[in-house]
C-alpha positions in Angstrom: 0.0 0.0 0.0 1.0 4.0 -0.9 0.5 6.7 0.8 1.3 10.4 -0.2 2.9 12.6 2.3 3.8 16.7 2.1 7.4 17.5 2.3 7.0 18.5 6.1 8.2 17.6 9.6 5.2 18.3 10.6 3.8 14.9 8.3 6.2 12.8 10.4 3.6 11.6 12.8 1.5 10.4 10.5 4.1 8.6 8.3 4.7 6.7 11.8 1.2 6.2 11.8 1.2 4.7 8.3 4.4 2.7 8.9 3.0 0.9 12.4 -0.3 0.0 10.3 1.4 -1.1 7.5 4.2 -3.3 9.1 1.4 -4.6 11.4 -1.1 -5.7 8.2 2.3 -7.3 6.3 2.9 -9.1 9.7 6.3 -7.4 10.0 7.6 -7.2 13.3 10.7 -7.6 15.4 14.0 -6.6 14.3 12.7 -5.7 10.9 10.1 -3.2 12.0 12.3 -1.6 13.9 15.1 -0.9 11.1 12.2 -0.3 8.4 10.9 2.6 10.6 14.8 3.4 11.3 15.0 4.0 7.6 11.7 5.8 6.5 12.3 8.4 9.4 16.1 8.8 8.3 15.4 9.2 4.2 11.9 11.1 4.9 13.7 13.7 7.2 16.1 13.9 4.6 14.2 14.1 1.8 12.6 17.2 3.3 15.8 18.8 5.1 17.7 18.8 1.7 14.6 19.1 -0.9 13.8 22.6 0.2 13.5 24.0 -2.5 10.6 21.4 -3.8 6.9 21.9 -3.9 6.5 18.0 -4.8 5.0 15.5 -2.2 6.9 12.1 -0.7 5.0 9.1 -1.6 5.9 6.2 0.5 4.9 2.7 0.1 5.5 -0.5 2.5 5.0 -4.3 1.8 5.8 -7.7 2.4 7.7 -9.4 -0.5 7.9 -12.8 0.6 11.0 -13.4 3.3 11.6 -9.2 3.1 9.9 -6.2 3.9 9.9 -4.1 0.7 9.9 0.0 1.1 9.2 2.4 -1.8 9.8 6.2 -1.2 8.9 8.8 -4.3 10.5 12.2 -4.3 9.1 14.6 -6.5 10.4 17.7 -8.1 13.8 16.7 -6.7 17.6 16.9 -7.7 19.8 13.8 -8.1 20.9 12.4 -4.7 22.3 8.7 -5.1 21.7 7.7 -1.6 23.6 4.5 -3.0 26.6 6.1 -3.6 27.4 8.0 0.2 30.7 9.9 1.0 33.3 8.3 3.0 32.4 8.3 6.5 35.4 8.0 9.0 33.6 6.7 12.5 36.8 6.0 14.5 36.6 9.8 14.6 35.4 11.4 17.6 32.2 13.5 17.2 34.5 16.1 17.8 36.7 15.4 14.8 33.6 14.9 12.6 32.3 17.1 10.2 27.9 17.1 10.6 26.3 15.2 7.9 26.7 11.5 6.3 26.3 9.1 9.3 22.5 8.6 8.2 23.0 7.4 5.1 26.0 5.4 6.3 23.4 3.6 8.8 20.9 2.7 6.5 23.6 1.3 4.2 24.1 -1.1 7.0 20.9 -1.7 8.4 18.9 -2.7 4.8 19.9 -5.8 3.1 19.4 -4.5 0.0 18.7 -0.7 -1.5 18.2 0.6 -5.3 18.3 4.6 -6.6 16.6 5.6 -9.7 16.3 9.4 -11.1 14.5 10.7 -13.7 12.5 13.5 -14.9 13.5 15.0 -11.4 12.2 12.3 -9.6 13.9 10.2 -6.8 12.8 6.5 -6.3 15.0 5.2 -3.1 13.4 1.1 -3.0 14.8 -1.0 -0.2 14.4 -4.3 1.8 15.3 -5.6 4.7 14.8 -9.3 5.6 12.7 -10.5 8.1 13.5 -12.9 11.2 
């Protein structure tokens, strides 16, 4: 199921809302729930911290594709961001050491088993999975 969000903060309540249904109807649960919603809050808070400039909504779809938990999440009116391909992240650094930004993207690269980037016609298609117990 798809659900259409506006590119606000304030929308993050009820993309938590839509996540706990969704995971609960595809019988996702456990470690799995917890890194999908990991995810959605990471690249949705994203999406709207660095797509400022967009008037376009954030469509985010969630379902079960067989052993995995498949995520969808549509950017509109966007410019190219391949979340796939993130800057080199140093964490033996202390936080002190470390210049702000990255370490979200880093995570997710290690929490998902698997994640996909398409662009076109400035639009940002981030698909991932994440296998369940």
């Amino acid at each position: 199921m798809e659900k259409v969000f506006h590119r606000t903060l304030a929308e993050l309540e009820r993309v938590f809302y839509f996540i706990e249904h969704q995971l609960v109807s595809e019988k996702v649960d456990g470690k799995a729930a917890f890194a999908v919603k990991f995810v959605v809050e990471e690249l949705f808070t994203n999406m709207v911290k660095y797509g400022k400039g967009s008037k376009g909504d954030i469509t985010l779809g969630i379902m079960r594709a067989g052993d995995a938990c498949k995520v969808t999440m549509v950017d509109d009116d966007v410019d190219e961001f391949d979340i796939t391909k993130p800057k080199e992240i140093d964490i033996s650094q202390s936080l002190e050491e470390r210049t702000p930004g990255g370490l979200g993207i880093y995570l997710i690269s290690k929490i998902v088993d698997s994640i996909d980037y398409r662009y076109a016609n400035r639009q940002s298609t981030i698909t991932f999975t994440k296998r369940l117990e």
